[in-house]
C-alpha positions in Angstrom: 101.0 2.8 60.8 101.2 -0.5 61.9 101.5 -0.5 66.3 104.7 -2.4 67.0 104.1 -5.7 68.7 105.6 -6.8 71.7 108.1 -9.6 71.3 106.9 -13.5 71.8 108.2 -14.4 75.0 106.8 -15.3 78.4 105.7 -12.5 80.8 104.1 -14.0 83.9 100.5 -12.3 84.5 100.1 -9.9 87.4 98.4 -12.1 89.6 100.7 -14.8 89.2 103.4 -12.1 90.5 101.2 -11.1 93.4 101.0 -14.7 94.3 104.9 -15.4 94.2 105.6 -11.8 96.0 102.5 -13.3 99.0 104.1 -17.1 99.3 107.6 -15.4 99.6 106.9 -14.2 102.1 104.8 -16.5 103.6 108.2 -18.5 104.2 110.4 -16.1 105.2 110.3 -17.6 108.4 111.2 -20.8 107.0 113.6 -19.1 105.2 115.4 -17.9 108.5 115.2 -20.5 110.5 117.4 -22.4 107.4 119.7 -20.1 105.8 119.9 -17.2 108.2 119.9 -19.0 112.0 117.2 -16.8 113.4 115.7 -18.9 115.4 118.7 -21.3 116.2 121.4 -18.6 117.6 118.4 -17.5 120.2 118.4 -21.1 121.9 122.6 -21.1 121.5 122.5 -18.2 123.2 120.2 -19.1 125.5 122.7 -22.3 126.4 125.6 -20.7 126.8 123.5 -18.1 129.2 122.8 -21.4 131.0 126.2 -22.6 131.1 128.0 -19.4 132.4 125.4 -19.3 135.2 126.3 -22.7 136.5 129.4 -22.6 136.0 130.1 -19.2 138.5 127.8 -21.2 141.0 130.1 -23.6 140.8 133.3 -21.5 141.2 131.8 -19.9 143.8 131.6 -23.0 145.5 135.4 -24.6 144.5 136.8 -21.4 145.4 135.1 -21.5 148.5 136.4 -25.0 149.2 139.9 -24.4 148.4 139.8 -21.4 150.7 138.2 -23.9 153.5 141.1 -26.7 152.5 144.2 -25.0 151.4 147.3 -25.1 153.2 150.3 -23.2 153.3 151.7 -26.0 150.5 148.7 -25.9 148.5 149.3 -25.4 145.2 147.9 -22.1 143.0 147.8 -21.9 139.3 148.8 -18.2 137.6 148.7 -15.2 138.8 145.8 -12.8 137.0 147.5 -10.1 134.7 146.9 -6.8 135.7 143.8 -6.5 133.2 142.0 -9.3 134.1 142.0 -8.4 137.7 138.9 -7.5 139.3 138.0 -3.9 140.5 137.0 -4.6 144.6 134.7 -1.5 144.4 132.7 -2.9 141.5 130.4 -5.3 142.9 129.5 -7.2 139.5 131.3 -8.8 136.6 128.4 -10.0 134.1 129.8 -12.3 131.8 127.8 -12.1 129.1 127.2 -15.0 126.0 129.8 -14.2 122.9 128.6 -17.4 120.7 126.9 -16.6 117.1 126.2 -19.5 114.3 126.6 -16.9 111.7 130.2 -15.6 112.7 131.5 -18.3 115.0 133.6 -21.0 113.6 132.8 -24.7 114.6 135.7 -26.6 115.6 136.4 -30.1 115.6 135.2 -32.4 118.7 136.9 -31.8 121.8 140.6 -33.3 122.4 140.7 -36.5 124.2 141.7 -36.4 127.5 145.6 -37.2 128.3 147.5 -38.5 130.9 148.6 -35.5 133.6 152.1 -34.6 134.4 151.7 -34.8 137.9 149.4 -36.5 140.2 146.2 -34.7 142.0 147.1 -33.1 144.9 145.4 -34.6 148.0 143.6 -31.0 148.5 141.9 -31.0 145.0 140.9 -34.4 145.2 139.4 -34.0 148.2 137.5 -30.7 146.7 136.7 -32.8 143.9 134.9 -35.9 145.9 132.9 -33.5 147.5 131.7 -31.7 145.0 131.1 -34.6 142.7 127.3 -35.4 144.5 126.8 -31.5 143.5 128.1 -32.3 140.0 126.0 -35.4 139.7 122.8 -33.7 140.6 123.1 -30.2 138.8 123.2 -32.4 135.6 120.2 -34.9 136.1 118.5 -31.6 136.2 120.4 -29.4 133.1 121.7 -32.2 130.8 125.2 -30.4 131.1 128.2 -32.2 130.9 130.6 -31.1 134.2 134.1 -31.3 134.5 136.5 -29.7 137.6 139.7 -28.9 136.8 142.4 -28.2 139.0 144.8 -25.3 138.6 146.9 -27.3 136.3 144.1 -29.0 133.9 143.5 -31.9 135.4 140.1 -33.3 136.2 139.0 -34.0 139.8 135.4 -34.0 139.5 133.3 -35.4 136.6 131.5 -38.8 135.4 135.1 -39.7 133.8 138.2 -38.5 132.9 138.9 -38.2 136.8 142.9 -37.8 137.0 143.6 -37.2 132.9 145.0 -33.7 132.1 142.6 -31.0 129.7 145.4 -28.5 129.9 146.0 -28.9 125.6 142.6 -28.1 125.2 142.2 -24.5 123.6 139.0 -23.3 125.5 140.5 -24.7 128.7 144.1 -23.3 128.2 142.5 -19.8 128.0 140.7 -20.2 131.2 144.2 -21.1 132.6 145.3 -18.2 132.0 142.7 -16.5 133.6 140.1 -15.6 131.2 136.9 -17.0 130.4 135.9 -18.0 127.0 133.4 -20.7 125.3 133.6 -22.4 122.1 131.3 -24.4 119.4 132.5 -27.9 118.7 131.1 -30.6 116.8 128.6 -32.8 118.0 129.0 -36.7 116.2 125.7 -38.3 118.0 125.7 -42.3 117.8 122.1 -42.1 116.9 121.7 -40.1 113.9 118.9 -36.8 114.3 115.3 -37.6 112.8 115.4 -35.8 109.0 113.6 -33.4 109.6 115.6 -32.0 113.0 118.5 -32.5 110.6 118.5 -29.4 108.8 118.6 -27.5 112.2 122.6 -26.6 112.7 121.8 -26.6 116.3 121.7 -30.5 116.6 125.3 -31.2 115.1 126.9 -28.8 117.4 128.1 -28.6 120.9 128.8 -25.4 123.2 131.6 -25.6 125.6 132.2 -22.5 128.2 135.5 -22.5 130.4 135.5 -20.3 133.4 138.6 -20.1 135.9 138.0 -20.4 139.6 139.6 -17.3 141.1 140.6 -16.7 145.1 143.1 -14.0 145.7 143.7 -12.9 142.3 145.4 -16.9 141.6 143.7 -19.1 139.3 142.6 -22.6 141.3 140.5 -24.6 139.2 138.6 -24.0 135.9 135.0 -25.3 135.7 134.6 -26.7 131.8 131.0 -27.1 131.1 129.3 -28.2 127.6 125.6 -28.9 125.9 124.1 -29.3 123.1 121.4 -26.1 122.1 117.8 -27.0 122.2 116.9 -28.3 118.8 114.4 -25.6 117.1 112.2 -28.5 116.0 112.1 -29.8 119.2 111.2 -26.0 120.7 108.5 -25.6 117.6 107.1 -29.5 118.5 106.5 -28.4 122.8 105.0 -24.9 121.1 102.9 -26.8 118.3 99.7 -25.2 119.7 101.1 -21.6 119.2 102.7 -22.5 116.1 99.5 -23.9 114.6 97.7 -20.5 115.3 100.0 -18.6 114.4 100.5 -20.7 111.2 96.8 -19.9 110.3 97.1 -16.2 111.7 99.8 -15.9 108.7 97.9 -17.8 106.4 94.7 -15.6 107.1 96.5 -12.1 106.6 98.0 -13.8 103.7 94.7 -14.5 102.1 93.3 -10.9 103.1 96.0 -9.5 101.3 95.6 -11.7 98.5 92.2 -10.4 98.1 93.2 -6.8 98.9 95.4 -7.2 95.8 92.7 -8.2 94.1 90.1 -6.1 94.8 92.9 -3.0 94.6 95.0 -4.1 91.2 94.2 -7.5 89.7 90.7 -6.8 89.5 90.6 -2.8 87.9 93.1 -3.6 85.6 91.5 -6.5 84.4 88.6 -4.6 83.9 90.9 -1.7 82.5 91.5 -4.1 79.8 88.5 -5.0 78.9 87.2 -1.6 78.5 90.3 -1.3 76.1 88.8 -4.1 73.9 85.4 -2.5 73.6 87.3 1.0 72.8 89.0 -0.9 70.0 85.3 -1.8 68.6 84.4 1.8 69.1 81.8 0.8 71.9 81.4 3.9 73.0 79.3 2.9 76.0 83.2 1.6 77.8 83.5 4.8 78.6 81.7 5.0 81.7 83.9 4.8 84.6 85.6 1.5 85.8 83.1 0.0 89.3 86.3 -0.3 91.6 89.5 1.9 90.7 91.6 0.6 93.6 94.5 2.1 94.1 95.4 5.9 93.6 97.3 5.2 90.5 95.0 2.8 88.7 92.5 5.5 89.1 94.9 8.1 87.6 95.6 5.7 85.1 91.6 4.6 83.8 90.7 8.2 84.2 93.6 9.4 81.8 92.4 6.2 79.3 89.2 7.2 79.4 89.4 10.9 78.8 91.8 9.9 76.0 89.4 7.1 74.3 86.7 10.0 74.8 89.1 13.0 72.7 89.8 10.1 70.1 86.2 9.4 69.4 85.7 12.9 69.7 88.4 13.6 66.7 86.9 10.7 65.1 83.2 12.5 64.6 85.3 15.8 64.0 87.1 14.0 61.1 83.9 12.5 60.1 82.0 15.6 59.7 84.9 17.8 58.7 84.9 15.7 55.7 81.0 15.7 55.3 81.4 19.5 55.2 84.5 19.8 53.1 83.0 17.9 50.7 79.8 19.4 50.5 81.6 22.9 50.3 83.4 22.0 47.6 80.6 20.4 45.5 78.4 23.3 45.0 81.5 25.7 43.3 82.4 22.4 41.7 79.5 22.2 40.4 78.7 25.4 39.2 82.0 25.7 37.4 81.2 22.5 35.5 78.2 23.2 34.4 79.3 26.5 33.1 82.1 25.2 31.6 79.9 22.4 29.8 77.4 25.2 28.4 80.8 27.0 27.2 82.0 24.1 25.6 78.5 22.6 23.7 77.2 26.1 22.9 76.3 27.4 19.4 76.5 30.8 17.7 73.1 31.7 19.2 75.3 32.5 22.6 75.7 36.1 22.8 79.1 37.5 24.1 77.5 38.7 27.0 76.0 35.3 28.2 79.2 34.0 27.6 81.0 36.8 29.8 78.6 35.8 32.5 79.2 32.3 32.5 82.7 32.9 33.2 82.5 35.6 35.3 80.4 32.8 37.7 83.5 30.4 36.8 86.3 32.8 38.4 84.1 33.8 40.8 84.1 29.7 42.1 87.5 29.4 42.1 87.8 32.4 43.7 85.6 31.0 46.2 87.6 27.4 45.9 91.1 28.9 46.6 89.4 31.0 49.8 87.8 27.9 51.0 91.3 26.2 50.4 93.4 28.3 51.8 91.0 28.2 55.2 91.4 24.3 55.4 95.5 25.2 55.5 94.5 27.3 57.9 92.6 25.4 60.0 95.0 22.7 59.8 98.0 25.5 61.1 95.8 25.9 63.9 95.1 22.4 64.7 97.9 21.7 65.3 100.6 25.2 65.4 103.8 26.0 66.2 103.6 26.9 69.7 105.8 29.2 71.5 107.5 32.7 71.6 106.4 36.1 72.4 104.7 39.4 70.6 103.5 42.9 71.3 100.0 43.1 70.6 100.3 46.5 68.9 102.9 45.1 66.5 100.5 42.5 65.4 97.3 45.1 64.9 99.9 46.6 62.5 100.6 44.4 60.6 96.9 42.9 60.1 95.8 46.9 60.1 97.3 47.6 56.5 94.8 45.0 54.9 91.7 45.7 56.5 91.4 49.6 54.8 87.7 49.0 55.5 87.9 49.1 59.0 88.9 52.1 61.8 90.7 50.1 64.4 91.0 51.6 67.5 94.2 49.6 69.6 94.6 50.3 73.4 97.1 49.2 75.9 98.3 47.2 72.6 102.3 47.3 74.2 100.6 43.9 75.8 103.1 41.0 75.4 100.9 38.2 74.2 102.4 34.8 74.8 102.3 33.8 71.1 104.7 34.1 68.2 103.6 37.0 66.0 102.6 34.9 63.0 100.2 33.1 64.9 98.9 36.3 66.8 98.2 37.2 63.4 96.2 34.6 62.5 93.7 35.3 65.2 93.5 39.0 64.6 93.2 38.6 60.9 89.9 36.0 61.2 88.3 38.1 63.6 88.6 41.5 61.6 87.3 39.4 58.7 84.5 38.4 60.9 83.7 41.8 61.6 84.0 43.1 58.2 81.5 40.6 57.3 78.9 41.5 59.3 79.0 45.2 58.7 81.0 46.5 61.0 82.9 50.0 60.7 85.1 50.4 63.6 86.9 47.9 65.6 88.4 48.5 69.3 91.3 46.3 71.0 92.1 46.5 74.1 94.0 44.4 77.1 94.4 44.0 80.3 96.1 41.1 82.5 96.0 39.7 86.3 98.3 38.0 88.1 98.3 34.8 85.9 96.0 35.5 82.5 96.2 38.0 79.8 92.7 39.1 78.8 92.5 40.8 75.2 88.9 42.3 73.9 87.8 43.1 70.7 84.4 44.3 70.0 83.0 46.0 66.7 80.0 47.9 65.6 78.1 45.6 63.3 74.8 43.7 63.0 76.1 41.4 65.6 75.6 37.6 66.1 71.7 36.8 66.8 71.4 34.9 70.1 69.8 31.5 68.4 73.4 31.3 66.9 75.7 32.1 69.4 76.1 28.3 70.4 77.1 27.9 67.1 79.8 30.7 66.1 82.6 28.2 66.8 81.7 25.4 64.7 83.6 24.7 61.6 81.5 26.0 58.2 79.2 27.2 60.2 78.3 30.5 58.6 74.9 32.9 57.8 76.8 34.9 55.4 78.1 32.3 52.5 77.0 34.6 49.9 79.9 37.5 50.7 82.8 34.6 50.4 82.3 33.3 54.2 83.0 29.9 55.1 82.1 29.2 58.8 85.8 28.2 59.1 86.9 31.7 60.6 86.2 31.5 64.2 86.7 27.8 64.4 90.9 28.7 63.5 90.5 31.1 66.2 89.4 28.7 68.8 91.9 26.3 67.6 95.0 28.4 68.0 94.2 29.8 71.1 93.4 26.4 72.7 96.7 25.0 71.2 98.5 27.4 73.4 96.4 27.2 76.3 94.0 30.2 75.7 90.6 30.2 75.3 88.0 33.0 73.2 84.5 33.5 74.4 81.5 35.9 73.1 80.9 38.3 75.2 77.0 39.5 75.4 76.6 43.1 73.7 74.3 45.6 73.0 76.2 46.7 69.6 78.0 44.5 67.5 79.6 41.3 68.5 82.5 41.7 71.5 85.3 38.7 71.8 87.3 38.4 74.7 90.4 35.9 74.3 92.2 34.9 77.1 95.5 33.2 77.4 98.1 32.3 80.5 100.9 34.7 80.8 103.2 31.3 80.9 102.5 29.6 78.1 100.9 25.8 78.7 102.0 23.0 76.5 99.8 22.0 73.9 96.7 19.9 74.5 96.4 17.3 72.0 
């Protein structure tokens, strides 16, 4: 039977998958700092950490101004709702950063600033000329962007904008009413990024933080801060001597793993394949085991191959020499019952009747001998390959085999022994080894069993001229047989061993002092058949 081909299409080769799986994830990182912002929401975070610091240093300080300035007529923005208020027993109110590239949406740039409603009052401005040096300062050193609001949104403190209302804008509107809050806007630069800082997020966007100035539970002023993140490129360029090293620490565990792949799957099954090929030629020598296995399962796997190859070449010589001595067996009665046959046919009236009696006498007695040798090859190919399965007693089976073997006194013990073979096949073995017995003389037979915990052992010994010990290596080979002349055919014992092996049993000769003694032993759950 021809093997079935796989279909002509590309498969990419082992190592070529190895190397895709290694330089995936070699650029993982790249991968994340692109797609997933896992490096760019660390340094947005880390801005708006910035920001919310400065800007309570700087509430602290505007709401300790107002508190130096303010009048009775001082004007106070809203009044804190209930929920916003802070608990006098609790000493700290963290603030912590709420901005995420991933979830947060960017809005558009920030409002322009609009004419306010009402002029400053003289307070704020005041507040806000002397905290514009502070302003000034704080962002030669942060790169912020600083704007002081007043309690109605309008800006008293900052490089411009000084008098125009933010009260429309949504971050600062919020802080108006008393809660803190910061936002992502867009960032439209007048000098476009280099390319590669381009495909960092972080450089076309802007954080913005609002936080209300608070004194006595009234809002006063809002500070409105805003920068743009650290650029990751930029962070990687200051870190390039860490980056570098770790850029050839990855590429050198890369390359280790590369060869561990190598050593551990490429490279066996590479060789696994090879030995394959020089099965196929029926080089024997490829059996030898493989001189790295590598992992677990590639060991599993060349071991099975091996031991297969091995059984196949075994079966091989087995077919080879089953042939060789089927078709020697069959020549000599072949033979004989041509030549007699021929002499029948081209003889004259000189032939007596006896002569002629004899010569077929020697005719039925070879195809006597051709249907028993026939009817053994059926048998031995029942046993090669049986029908496994089911249960017997062991005394039903003597039974039935008991009624043709007249010649025999078979003594059966313990023979209510379930045997973990179907009765036909049980049988079988019984009815080979009482032949074996009845060929070498024997008068009496005994069967007995006995079992353990996990095997069923069954014994049967007889009373003839037992097996001399310069053949008892060979009792189980096929044709095999010192007794050819009384009908044997060496194919007996060779149908026992088969049976039994096909369910997972075994027979052995046992060394005797009278007679020949077999013990077969078998699981008490049958095991599948071996091939």
């Amino acid at each position: 039977m021809m093997v079935p081909q796989p279909t002509d299409k590309w498969r990419p080769a082992i190592g070529l998958v190895v190397v895709a799986v290694l330089m995936t994830v070699l650029t993982l990182p790249l991968l994340g700092l692109v797609f997933f912002r896992l490096y760019e929401n660390p340094l947005v975070h880390q801005t708006e950490s910035e920001l919310i610091a400065q800007s309570a240093v700087l509430a602290s300080v505007m709401a300790s101004e107002v508190q130096r300035y303010r009048t009775a007529d001082t004007p106070r923005g809203t009044i804190l709702p209930e929920g916003l208020r802070r608990d006098p027993s609790e000493p700290y109110h963290p603030i912590e950063p709420e901005l995420d590239l991933a979830r947060t949406a960017t809005l558009q740039q920030r409002p322009d600033a609009v004419p306010a409603a009402t002029p400053i009052h003289p307070i704020y401005a005041q507040i806000g000329i002397t905290m514009m040096p502070l302003l000034v300062e704080t962002q030669k050193t942060t790169l912020a962007g600083f704007r002081i609001l007043d309690p109605f949104g309008t800006v008293i403190a900052g490089r411009s904008e000084v008098g125009q209302s933010l009260a429309h804008v949504s971050e600062v509107a919020t802080a108006l009413a008393g809660r803190y809050t910061s936002v992502l806007r867009q960032r439209i630069s007048e000098d476009p990024p280099p390319a590669l800082q381009s495909i960092s997020r972080g450089t076309g966007v802007r954080v913005f933080a609002a936080m209300p100035v608070i004194l006595e539970d009234r809002i006063v002023g809002v500070i409105y801060t805003s920068r743009t993140p650290n650029n990751i490129f930029r962070q990687l360029n200051q870190q390039r001597g860490n980056v570098m090293l770790a850029a050839l620490l990855v590429l050198g565990v890369t390359l280790v793993l590369a060869l561990v792949f190598a050593r551990t799957i490429t490279g066996p099954i590479h060789e696994l394949i090879r030995r394959t090929a020089r099965v196929g030629r029926g080089d024997r020598a490829a059996l030898k085991p493989l001189r790295r296995h590598g992992s677990r399962e590639i060991a599993k796997l060349s071991q099975s191959f091996l031991e297969m190859a091995d059984r196949l070449f075994d079966r091989t010589n087995y077919i080879a020499n089953f042939a060789a001595h089927v078709s020697h067996e069959l020549k000599s009665p072949l033979t004989s019952i041509q030549g007699a046959a021929e002499l029948l046919r081209d003889a004259d009236a000189s032939m007596t009747e006896s002569e002629r009696h004899k010569f077929l006498d020697n005719i039925c007695s070879d195809t006597e001998r051709l249907t028993i040798l026939v009817q053994r090859l059926r048998d031995l190919a029942r046993a090669d390959n049986p029908q496994t399965g089911g249960n017997c007693r062991l005394g039903e089976a003597v039974d039935e085999v008991r009624q043709g073997f007249d010649c025999l006194f078979i003594d059966a013990q313990f023979t209510d022994q379930a045997i973990p073979m179907s009765q036909e096949n049980t049988q079988i073995v019984l009815k080979h080894l009482l032949e074996n017995a009845a060929q070498h003389g024997a008068k009496n037979v005994r069967i007995s069993a006995s079992q353990t915990h996990s095997m069923i052992a069954v014994s049967i010994g007889d009373d003839g001229s037992g097996i001399p010990a310069e053949n008892e290596a060979r009792v189980f080979d096929a044709f095999f047989t010192t007794k050819r002349e009384v009908g044997g055919t060496g194919m007996g014992l060779g149908i026992v061993q088969l049976m039994l092996r096909a369910h997972g049993g075994s027979i052995r000769l046992i060394p005797s002092d009278c007679g020949a003694v077999f013990e077969i032993r078998l699981p008490k759950t049958q095991a599948p058949a071996g091939p």
